[in-house]
Structures are given as structure tokens and as C-alpha cells.
Short mmCIF file of the C-alpha atoms (twelve columns), coordinates in Angstrom:
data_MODEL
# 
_entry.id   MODEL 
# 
loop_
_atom_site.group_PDB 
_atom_site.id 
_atom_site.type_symbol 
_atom_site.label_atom_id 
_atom_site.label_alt_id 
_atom_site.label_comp_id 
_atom_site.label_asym_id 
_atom_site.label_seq_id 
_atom_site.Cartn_x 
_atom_site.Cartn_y 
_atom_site.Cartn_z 
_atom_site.pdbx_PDB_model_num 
ATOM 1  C CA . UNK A 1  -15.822 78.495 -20.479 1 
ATOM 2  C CA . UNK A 2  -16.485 81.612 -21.369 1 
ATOM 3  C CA . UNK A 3  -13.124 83.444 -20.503 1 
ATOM 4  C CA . UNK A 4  -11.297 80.261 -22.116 1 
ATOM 5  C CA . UNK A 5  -12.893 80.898 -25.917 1 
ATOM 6  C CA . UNK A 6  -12.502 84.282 -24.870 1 
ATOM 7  C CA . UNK A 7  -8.848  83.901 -24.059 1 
ATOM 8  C CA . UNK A 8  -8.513  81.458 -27.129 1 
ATOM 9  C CA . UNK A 9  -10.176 83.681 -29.503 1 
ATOM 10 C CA . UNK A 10 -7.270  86.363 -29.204 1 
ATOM 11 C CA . UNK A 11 -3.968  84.803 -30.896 1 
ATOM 12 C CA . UNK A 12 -6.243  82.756 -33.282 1 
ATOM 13 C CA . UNK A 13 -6.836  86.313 -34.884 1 
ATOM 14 C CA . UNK A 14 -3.736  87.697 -34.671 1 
ATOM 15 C CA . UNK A 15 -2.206  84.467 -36.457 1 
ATOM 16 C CA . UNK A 16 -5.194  85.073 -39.204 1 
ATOM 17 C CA . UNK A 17 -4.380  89.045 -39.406 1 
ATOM 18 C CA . UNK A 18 -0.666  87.895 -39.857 1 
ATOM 19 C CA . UNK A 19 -0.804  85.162 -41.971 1 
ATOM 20 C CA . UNK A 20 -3.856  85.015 -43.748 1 
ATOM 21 C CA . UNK A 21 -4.583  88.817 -44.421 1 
ATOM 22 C CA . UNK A 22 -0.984  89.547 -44.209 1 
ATOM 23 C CA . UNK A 23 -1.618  93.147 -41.444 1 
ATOM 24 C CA . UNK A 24 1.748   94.250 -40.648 1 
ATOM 25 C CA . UNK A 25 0.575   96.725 -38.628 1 
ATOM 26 C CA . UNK A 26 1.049   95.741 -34.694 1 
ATOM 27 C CA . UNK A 27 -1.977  98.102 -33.644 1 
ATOM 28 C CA . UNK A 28 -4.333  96.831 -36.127 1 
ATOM 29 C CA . UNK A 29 -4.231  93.621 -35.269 1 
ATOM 30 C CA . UNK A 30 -3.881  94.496 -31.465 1 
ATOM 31 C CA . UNK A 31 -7.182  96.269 -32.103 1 
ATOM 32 C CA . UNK A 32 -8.626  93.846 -34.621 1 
ATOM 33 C CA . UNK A 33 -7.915  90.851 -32.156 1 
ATOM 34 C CA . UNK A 34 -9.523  92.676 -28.957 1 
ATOM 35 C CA . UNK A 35 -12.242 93.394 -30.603 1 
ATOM 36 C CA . UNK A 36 -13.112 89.520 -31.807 1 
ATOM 37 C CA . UNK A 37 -12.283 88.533 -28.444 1 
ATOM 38 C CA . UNK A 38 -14.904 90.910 -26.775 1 
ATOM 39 C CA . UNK A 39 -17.327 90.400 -29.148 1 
ATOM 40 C CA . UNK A 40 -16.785 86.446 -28.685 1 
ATOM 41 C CA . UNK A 41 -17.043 87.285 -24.780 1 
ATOM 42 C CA . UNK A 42 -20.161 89.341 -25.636 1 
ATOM 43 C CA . UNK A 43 -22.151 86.802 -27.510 1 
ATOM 44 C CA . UNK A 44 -21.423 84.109 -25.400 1 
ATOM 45 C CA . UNK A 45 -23.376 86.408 -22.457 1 
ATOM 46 C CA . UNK A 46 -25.874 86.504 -24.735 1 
ATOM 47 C CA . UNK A 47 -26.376 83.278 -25.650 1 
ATOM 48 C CA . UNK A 48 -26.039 82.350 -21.599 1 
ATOM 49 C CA . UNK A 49 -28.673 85.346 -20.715 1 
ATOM 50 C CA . UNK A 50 -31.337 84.212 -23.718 1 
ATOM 51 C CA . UNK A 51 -30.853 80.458 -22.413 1 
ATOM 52 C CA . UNK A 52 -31.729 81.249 -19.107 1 
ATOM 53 C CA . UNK A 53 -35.024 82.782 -20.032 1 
ATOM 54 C CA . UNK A 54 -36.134 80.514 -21.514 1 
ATOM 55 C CA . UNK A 55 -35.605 77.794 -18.971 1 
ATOM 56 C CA . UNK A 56 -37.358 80.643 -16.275 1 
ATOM 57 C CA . UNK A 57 -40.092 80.875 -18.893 1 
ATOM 58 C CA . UNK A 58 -40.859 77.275 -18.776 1 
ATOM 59 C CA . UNK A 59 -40.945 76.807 -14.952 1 
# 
């Protein structure tokens, strides 16, 4: 699940950074799109870490 939003969240950005805020730079939105997609991978860890603490915490 993880490496699918991860996966997703790349060319959703780069079709925002070249459509919506018109970037015509390649690198930028190379760099711009990484960066969402590690962040989204990131978070998600996150998210799965704090959840499993708190199940631990209840046992």
C-alpha cells in the first residue's frame, strides 16, 4: 500500500507542476515530484509506526 500511493503520488505531481503551476523546467519538477513522493512514503511510516504503538500500548 504504501509503495502504491508512493508510486501514485509521483506523476500526479508532475501533471500538477505541468499543468496547474505551469514548471517548464524538467529538473524542478523531477525534484519537486521526488520529493512529494518521499515525503508521502515518509508519512505513511509514520502513521504505520504511531499506529502500532498504540495497539502495543493497549495490550
Amino acid at each position: 500500500m504504501q509503495e502504491l500511493l508512493t508510486a501514485i503520488t509521483y506523476p500526479v505531481v508532475w501533471l500538477i507542476c505541468s499543468h496547474v503551476l505551469k514548471i517548464e523546467s524538467g529538473l524542478a519538477k523531477l525534484l519537486i515530484s521526488l520529493t512529494a513522493a518521499i515525503l508521502v512514503y515518509v508519512l505513511i511510516g509514520i502513521k504505520r509506526s504511531a499506529d502500532e504503538n498504540n495497539k502495543k500500548e493497549e495490550k
